[in-house]
C-alpha positions in Angstrom: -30.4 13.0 24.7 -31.5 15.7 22.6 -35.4 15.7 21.7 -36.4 15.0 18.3 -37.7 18.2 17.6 -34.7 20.1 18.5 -32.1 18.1 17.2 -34.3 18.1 14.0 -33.6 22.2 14.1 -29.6 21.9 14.6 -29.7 19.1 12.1 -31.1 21.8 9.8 -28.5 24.1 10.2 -25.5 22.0 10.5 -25.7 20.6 7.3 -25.9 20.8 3.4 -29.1 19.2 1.4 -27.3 16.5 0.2 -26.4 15.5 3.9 -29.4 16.1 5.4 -31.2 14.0 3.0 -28.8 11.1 3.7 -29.3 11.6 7.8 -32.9 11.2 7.5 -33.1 8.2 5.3 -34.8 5.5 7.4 -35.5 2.5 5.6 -34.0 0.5 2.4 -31.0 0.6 1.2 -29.5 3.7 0.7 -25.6 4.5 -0.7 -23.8 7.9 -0.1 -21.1 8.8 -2.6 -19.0 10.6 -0.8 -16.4 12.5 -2.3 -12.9 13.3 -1.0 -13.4 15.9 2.2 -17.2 15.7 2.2 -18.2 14.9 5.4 -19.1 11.8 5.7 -17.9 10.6 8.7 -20.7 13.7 10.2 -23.2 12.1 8.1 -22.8 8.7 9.7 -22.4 9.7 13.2 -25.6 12.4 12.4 -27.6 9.6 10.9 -27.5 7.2 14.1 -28.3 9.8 16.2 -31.4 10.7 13.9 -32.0 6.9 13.7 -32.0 7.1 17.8 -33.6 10.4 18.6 -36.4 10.7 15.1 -37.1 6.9 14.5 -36.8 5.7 17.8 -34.7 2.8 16.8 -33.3 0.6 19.7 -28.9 1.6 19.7 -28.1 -2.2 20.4 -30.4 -3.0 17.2 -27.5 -0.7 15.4 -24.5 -1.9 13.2 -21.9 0.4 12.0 -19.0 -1.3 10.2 -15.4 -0.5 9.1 -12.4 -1.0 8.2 -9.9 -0.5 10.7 -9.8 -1.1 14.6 -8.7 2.8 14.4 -11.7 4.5 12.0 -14.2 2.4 14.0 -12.7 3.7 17.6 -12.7 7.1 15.7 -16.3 6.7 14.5 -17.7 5.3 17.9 -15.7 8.4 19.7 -17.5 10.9 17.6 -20.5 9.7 18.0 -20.7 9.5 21.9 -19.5 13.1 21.7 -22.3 14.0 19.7 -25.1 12.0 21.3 -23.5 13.7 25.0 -23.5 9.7 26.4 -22.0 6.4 25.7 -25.0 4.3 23.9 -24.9 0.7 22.9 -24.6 1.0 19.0 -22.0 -1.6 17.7 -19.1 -0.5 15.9 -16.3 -2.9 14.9 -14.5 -4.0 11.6 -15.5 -7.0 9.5 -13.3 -9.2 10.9 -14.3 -8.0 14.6 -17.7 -8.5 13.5 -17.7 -11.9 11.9 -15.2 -13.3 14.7 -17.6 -12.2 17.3 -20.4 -14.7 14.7 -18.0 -17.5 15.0 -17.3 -17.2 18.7 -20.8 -17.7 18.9 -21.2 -20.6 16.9 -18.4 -22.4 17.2 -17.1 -21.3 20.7 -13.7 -19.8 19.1 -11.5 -17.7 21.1 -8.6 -14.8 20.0 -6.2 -18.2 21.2 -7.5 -19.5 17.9 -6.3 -16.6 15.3 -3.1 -17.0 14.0 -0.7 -14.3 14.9 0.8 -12.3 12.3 4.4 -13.3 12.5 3.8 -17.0 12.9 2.1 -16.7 9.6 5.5 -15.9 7.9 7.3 -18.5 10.0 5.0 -20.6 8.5 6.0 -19.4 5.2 9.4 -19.7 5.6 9.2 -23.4 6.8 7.7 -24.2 3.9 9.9 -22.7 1.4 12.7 -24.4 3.4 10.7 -27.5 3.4 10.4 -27.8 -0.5 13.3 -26.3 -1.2 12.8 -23.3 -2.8 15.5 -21.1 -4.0 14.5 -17.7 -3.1 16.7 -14.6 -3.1 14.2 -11.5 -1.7 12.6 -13.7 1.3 11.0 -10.9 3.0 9.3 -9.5 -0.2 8.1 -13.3 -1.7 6.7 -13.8 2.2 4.8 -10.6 1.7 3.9 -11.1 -2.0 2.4 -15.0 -1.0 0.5 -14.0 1.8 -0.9 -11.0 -0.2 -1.9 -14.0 -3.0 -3.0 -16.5 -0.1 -5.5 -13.6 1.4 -6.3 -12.6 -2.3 -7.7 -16.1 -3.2 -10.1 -16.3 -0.1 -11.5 -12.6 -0.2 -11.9 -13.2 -3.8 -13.5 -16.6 -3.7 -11.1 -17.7 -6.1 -10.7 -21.3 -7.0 -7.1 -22.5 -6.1 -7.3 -24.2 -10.2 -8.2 -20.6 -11.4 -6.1 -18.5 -9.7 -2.4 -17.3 -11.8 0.1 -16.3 -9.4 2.0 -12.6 -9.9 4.7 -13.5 -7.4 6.3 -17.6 -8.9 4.9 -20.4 -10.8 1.3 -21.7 -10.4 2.5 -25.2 -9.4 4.5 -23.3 -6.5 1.9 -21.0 -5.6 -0.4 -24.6 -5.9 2.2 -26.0 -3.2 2.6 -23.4 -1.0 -0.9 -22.5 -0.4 -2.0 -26.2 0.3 0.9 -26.3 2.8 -0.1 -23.3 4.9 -3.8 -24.6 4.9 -2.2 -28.1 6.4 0.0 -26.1 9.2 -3.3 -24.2 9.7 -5.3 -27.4 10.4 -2.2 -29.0 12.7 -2.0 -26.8 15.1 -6.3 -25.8 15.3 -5.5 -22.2 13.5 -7.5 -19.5 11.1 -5.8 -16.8 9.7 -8.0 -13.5 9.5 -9.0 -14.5 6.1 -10.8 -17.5 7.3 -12.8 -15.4 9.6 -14.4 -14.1 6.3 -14.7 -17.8 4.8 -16.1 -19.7 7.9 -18.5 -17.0 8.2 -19.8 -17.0 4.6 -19.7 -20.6 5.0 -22.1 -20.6 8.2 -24.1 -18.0 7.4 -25.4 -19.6 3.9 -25.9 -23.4 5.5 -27.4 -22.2 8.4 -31.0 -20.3 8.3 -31.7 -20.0 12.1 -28.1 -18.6 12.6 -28.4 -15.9 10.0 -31.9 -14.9 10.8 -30.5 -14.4 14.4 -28.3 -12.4 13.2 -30.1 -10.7 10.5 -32.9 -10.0 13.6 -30.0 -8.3 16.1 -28.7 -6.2 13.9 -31.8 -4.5 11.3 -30.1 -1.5 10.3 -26.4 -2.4 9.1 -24.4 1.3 8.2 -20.9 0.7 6.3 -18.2 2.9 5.9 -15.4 3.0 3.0 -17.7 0.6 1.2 -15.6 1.1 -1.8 -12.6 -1.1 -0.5 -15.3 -3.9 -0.1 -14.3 -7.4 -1.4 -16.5 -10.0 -2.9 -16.6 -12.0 0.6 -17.3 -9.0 2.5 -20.1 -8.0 0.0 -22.0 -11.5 0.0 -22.0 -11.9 4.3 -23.2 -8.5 3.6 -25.5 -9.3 1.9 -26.9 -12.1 3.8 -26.8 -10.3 7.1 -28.7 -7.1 5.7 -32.1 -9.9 5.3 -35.3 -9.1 3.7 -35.4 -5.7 5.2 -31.9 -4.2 3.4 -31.7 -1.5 5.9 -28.1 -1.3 4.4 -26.4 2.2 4.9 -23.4 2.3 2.6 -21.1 5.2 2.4 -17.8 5.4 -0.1 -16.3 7.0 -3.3 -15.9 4.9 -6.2 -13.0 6.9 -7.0 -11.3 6.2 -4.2 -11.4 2.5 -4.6 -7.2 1.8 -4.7 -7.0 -1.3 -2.7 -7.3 -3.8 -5.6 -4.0 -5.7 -4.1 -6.1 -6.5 -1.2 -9.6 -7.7 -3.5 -11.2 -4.1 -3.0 -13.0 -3.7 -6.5 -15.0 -0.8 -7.6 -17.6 -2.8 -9.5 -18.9 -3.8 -6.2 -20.2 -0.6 -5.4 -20.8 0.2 -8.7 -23.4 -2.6 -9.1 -25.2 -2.2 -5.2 -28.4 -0.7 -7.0 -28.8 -3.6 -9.2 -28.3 -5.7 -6.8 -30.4 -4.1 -3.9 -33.3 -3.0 -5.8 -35.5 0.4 -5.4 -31.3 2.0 -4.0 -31.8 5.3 -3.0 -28.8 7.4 -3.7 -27.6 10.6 -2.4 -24.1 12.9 -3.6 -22.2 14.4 -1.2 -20.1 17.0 -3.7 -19.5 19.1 -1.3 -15.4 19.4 -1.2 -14.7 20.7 2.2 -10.8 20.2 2.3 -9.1 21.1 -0.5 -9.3 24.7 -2.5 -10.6 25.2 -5.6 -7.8 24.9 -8.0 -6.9 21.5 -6.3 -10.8 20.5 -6.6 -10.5 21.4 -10.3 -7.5 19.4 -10.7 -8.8 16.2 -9.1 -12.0 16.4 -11.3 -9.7 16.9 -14.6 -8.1 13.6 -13.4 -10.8 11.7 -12.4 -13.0 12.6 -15.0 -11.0 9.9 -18.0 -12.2 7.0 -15.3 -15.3 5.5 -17.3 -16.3 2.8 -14.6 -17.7 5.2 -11.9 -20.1 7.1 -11.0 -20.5 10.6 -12.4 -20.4 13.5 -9.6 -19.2 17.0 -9.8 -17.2 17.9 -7.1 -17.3 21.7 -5.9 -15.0 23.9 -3.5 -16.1 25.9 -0.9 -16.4 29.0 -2.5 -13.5 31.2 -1.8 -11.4 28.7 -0.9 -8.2 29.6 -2.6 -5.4 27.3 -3.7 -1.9 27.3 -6.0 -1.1 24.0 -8.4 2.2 23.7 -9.3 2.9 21.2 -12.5 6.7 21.3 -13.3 9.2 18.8 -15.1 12.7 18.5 -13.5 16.0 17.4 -15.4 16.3 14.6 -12.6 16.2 13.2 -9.3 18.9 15.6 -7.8 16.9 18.7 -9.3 13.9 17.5 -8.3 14.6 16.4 -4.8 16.6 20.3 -4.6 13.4 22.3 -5.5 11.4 19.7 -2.6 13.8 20.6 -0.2 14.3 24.5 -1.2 10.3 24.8 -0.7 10.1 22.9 3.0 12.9 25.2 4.0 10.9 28.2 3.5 8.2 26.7 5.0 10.3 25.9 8.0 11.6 29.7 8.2 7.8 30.6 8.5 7.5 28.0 11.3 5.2 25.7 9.4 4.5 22.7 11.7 6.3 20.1 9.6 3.7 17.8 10.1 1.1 19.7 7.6 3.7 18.7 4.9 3.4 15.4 3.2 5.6 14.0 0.4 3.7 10.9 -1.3 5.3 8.6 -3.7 3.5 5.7 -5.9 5.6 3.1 -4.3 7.9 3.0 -1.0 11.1 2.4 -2.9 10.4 6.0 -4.4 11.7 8.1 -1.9 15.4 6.4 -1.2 16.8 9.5 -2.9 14.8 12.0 -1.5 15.5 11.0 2.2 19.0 11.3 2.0 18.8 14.6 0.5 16.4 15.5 3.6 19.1 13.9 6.3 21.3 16.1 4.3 19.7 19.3 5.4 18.7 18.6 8.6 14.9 18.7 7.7 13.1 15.8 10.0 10.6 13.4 8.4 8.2 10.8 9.3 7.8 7.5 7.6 4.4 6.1 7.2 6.0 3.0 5.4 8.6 0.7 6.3 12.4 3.1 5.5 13.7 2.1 2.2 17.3 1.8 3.3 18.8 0.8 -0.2 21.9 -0.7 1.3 18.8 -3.4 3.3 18.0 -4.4 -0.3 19.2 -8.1 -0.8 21.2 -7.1 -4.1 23.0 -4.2 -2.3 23.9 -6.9 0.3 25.2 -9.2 -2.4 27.3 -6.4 -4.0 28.4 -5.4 -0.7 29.1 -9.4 -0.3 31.6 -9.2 -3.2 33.7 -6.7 -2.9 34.3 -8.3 1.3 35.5 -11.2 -0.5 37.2 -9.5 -2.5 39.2 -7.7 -0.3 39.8 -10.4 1.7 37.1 -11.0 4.1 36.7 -15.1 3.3 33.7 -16.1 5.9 31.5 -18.8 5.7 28.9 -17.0 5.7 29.8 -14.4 3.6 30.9 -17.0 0.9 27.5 -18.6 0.4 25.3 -15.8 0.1 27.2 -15.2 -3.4 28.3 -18.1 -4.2 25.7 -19.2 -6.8 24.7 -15.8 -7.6 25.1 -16.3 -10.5 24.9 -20.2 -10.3 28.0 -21.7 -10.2 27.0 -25.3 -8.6 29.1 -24.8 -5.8 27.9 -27.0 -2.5 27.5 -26.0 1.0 29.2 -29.3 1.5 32.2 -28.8 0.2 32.5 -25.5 2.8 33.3 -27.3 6.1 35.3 -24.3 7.9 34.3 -20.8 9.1 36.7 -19.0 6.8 37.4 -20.3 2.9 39.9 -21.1 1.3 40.0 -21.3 -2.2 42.8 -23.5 -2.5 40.6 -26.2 -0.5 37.8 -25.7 -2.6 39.6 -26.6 -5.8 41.5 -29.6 -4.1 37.9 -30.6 -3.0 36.4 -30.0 -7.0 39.5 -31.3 -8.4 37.8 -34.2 -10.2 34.8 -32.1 -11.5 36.4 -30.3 -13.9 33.8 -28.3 -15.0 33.1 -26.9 -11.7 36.7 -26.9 -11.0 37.2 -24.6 -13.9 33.7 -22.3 -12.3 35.5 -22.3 -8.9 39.3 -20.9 -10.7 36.9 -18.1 -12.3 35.5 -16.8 -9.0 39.1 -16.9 -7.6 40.3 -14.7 -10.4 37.3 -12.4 -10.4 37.6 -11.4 -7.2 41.5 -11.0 -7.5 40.7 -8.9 -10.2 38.5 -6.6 -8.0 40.7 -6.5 -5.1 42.0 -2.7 -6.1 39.1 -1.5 -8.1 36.9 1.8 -7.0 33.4 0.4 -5.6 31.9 2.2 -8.8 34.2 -0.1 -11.1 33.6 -3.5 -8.9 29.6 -2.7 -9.2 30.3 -2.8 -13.4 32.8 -5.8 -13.1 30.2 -7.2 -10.6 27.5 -7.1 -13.2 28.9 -7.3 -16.5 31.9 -9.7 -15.9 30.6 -11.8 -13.2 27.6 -12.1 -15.0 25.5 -10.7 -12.3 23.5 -9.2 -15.1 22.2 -12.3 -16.2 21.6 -13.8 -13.2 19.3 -11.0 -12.0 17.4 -11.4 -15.2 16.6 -15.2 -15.1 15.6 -14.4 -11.0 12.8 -11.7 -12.0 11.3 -14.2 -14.7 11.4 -16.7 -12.0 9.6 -14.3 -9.9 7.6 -12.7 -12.8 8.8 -9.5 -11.4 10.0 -6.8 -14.6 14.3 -7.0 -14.3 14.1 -3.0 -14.0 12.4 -2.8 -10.3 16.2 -4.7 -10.2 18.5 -3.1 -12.3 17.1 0.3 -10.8 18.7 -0.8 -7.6 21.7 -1.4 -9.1 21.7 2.2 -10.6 21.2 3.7 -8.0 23.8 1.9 -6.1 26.5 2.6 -8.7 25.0 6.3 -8.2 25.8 6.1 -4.7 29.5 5.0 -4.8 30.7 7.3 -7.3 33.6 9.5 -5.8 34.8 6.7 -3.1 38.7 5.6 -4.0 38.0 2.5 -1.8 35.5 -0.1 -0.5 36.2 0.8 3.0 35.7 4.5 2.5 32.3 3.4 1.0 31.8 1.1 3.2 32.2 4.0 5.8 29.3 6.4 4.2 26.8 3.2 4.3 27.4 2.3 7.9 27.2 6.4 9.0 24.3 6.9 6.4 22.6 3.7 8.1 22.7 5.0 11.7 21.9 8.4 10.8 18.5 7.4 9.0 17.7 4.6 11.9 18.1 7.2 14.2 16.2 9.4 12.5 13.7 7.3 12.0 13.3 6.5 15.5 13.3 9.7 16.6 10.5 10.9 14.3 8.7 7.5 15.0 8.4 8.6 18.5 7.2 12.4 18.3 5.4 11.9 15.1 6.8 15.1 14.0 8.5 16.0 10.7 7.7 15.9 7.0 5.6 13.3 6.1 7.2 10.5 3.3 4.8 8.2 2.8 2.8 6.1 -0.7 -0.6 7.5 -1.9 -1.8 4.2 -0.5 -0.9 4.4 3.2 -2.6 8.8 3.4 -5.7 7.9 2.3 -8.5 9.7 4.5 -5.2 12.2 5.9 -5.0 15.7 4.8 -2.1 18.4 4.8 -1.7 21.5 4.1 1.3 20.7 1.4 1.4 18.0 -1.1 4.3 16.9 -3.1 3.3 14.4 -5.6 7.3 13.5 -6.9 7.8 11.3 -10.3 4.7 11.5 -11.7 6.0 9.9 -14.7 5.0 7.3 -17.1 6.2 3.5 -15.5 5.5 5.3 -12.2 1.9 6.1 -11.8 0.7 4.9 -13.7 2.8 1.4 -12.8 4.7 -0.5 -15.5 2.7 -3.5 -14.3 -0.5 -1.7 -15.4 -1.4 -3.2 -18.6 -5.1 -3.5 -18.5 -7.9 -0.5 -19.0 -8.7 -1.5 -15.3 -5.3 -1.6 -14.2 -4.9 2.0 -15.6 -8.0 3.3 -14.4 -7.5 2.4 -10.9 -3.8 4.2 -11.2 -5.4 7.0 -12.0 -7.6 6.8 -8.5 -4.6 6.4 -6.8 -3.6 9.7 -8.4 -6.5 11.2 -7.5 -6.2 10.4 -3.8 -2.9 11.7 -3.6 -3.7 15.1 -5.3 -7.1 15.3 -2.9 -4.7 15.4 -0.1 -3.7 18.6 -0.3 -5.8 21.5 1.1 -3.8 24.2 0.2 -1.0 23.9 -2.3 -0.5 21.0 -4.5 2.9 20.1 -6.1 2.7 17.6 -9.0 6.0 16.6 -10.3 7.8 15.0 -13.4 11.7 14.4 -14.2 13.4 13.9 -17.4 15.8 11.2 -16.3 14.5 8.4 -14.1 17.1 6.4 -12.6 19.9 7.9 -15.6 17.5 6.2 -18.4 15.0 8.8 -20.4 11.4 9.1 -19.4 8.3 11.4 -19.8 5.7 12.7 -17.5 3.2 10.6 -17.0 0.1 10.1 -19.5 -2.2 11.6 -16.6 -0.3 15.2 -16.8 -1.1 15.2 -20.9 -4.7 14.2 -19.9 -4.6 17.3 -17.0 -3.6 19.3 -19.9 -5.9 18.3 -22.3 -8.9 19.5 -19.8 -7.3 22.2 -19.3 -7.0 23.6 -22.6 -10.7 22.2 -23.1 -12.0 24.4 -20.2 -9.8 27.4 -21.7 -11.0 26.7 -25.1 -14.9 27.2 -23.4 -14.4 29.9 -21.2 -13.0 31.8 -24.4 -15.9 31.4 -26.4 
């Protein structure tokens, strides 16, 4: 290892003030703000070493936290490198970390953590048990578990807790029910790794001191997507010394789905008295233009910390701001640009498209398959023909052509609820005829059952755009979409925009099986796309805001930047807003180079406007004009 002295000289010369300062800090809690491309991930690794080589500090008495299995691998790796051997300082996530606290206490093994698909079979048996009648299984799974995990990072009582995803009473039910499966069969879910810890660290002095003795000096990275749980085993851990080492941006706090909430961080000095805190303002990544941007952006946020972000100097970039006429204009400029770029032999990996939500780019990625240009998916593939409501359409017009399975049959046969019973469907194929003589003495649902029968007789020689409108207007499919997103408190537009764009899609097909054609070859074109890219990695990236955080390209294109988009239609709250406009910011602080932030006049064929945060963008701008004039 490098003597103290020497390493003191190279520390001197590797880094800026603001880092150096942060590296030498020895005792008391200290917090970094770090800003997007600052170098904090040096300042960590730099900082143990100096704890090591300076302070003498013990590496086993060393803690360095994080958030993923991958950033602490990543952080460990570096680290190694830089001390030139492989010492004993701890690195794990919280979950790693707390598990290893349990196994020690209560003799727990990795048999013992439920695995991640069981937890949705458990799910599913239970809305099968009480009967639930649930349309979009694979997003209300999601959505529940999101809630379940929400309620014990949060430390939320179950009595206070108003679900976003069905009823309270349900989300009452459901949650009670998975805690009983858990019980049964001796599981805990990752989210009880967090509780039973808090739990046993707070009844038990002798085990926390132990703990709070192994580890004095406790570093954190990303501190900013902390939740309450995390914070207060923290806090217990970090004892009566508070060597606590935190390092994170306020304004890069974007997880609030998962519990992460800025007002954690923003109130560590209050709660860890005599806080020393250092900026890191140093923007490393991205050029000046884009740094200037980001700060315009950031700078309406009022609960954060204020910092001034500056560019290397010389450090040129180019910010493009333009507003398309719609999707297919759009989505033509997108492609124009990577097609240069790919006649300069760009590697297509330095370009990164990044929508608010992974339904966004359903459009685009045709338009990409179209010209040949490969992409990479950080998110699951939106496949819009996947979506349940494509697959009921789809379900329609094969009845109405003739195709009379079982199993068609009851996926649409209550959509929209006609009282029809799976009882009175004994065969494989259905027949209509047999289905009245079986209703005949209902006549109410007799008359439901004639209308179905004459609906889809009706559509039997209609285009697949004119079924779609029958579909929704006659059927009444309309209607029925709009009492399911009130059932699911979801708004009916994240629906009916499906439903555009499906209508969008079948316009010039005479015939259902000429449409029918386009889905299935448009369907094995993207999966094998998709798999292909999967496996190299290589290609444009398409991915959320959410899922590049901490990545960095060369390109950015930042599509529909439009008001309903980013900021969402679900944020209706100051905070809500303020932490839409972080996301923003992350996605714009991606870029190192060239920056493409971009607005459409139609969304989905229905008016919109740019977003609220491209009139704030201009606003500073004309501001900083208005200055430099004077």
């Amino acid at each position: 290892m490098m003597r103290s002295r020497n390493w003191r000289q190279h520390l001197h010369s590797q880094l800026s003030k603001a880092q150096k300062e942060a590296v030498m800090h020895k005792d008391g809690p200290m917090m970094v703000l770090a800003g997007p491309g600052s170098g904090k991930t040096l300042v960590i690794t730099k900082r143990i070493q100096y704890l090591i080589s300076h302070y003498q500090i013990p590496p086993q008495r060393i803690l360095v936290i994080t958030f993923t299995r991958a950033a602490a691998n990543e952080m460990k790796e570096r680290f190694w490198r830089l001390a030139g051997e492989t010492l004993p300082v701890s690195f794990g996530t919280f979950h790693s970390v707390f598990f290893t606290i349990l196994k020690y206490a209560y003799h727990y093994s990795a048999d013992n953590i439920l695995p991640e698909h069981k937890k949705y079979d458990f799910i599913r048996e239970i809305i099968t048990d009480h009967e639930l009648d649930i349309e979009d299984e694979a997003d209300f799974m999601r959505s529940v578990i999101q809630e379940i995990s929400l309620v014990k990072g949060q430390m939320i009582p179950l009595d206070y807790y108003h679900s976003g995803c069905c009823g309270d009473e349900v989300f009452k039910e459901i949650f009670h029910a998975y805690e009983e499966k858990l019980h049964q069969n001796r599981w805990i879910d990752f989210d009880d790794i967090l509780v039973y810890t808090y739990e046993l660290l707070k009844e038990r002095e002798d085990i926390r001191k132990a703990w709070q003795q192994k580890f004095p000096y406790i570093l954190i990275d990303e501190f900013q997507d902390i939740n309450k749980i995390q914070y207060e085993i923290v806090k217990m851990l970090s004892g009566e010394n508070q060597n606590l080492f935190i390092v994170g941006d306020d304004d890069q706090s974007i997880y609030k789905f998962r519990g992460a909430r800025p007002e954690l961080m923003l109130n560590f000095p209050k709660d860890f008295k005599n806080t020393k805190q250092v900026i890191l303002n140093r923007n490393y990544r991205c050029g000046k233009q884009i740094v200037q941007t980001a700060e315009d952006i950031i700078s309406y946020n009022t609960k954060r910390f204020e910092k001034k972000m500056e560019a290397q100097p010389y450090s040129e970039a180019k910010v493009e701001i333009r507003t398309f006429k719609d999707h297919y204009e759009e989505n033509k400029h997108i492609v124009y640009t990577i097609r240069e770029e790919m006649a300069k032999k760009t590697p297509l990996s330095q370009i990164a498209i990044l929508y608010r939500t992974n339904q966004g780019p359903r459009q685009l990625i045709g338009a990409l398959m179209a010209y040949n240009i490969p992409f990479y998916m950080q998110d699951a593939v939106p496949n819009l023909f996947d979506h349940w409501i494509s697959k009921n359409i789809i379900d329609y017009m094969k009845l109405a052509r003739g195709d009379m399975r079982r199993s068609t049959f009851l996926r649409v046969m209550n959509r929209p609820k006609r009282y029809i019973s799976r009882e009175y469907l004994t065969d494989s194929e259905v027949s209509f005829d047999d289905l009245l003589e079986k209703v005949k003495d209902k006549p109410w649902l007799y008359e439901y059952v004639e209308d179905f029968k004459e609906d889809l007789r009706i559509m039997k020689n209609m285009t697949p755009l004119m079924a779609i409108n029958y579909i929704r207007k006659s059927v009444g499919y309309n209607a029925y979409i709009s009492e399911y997103a009130r059932f699911r408190k979801i708004q009916e537009e994240e629906f009916t925009h499906v439903l555009e764009e499906l209508q969008e899609s079948a316009k010039g097909y005479d015939t259902y099986e000429e449409w029918f054609d386009h889905i299935r070859e448009y369907t094995e074109e993207l999966n094998r796309q998709s798999k292909e890219n999967e496996e190299s990695k290589e290609g444009v990236v398409v991915s959320t805001m959410h899922s590049t955080k901490g990545l960095e390209f060369e390109r950015v294109f930042l599509p529909d930047v439009n008001e309903d988009v980013i900021p969402h239609k679900k944020s209706m709250k100051e905070e809500d807003v303020e932490e839409e406009r972080r996301l923003f910011y992350v996605g714009v602080t991606r870029a190192k180079k060239y920056l493409h932030i971009l607005s459409v006049k139609k969304l989905y064929n229905k008016d919109s406007r740019p977003s609220r945060f491209l009139v704030e963008l201009e606003k500073r701008q004309e501001e900083r004009s208005a200055e430099d004039g004077k």
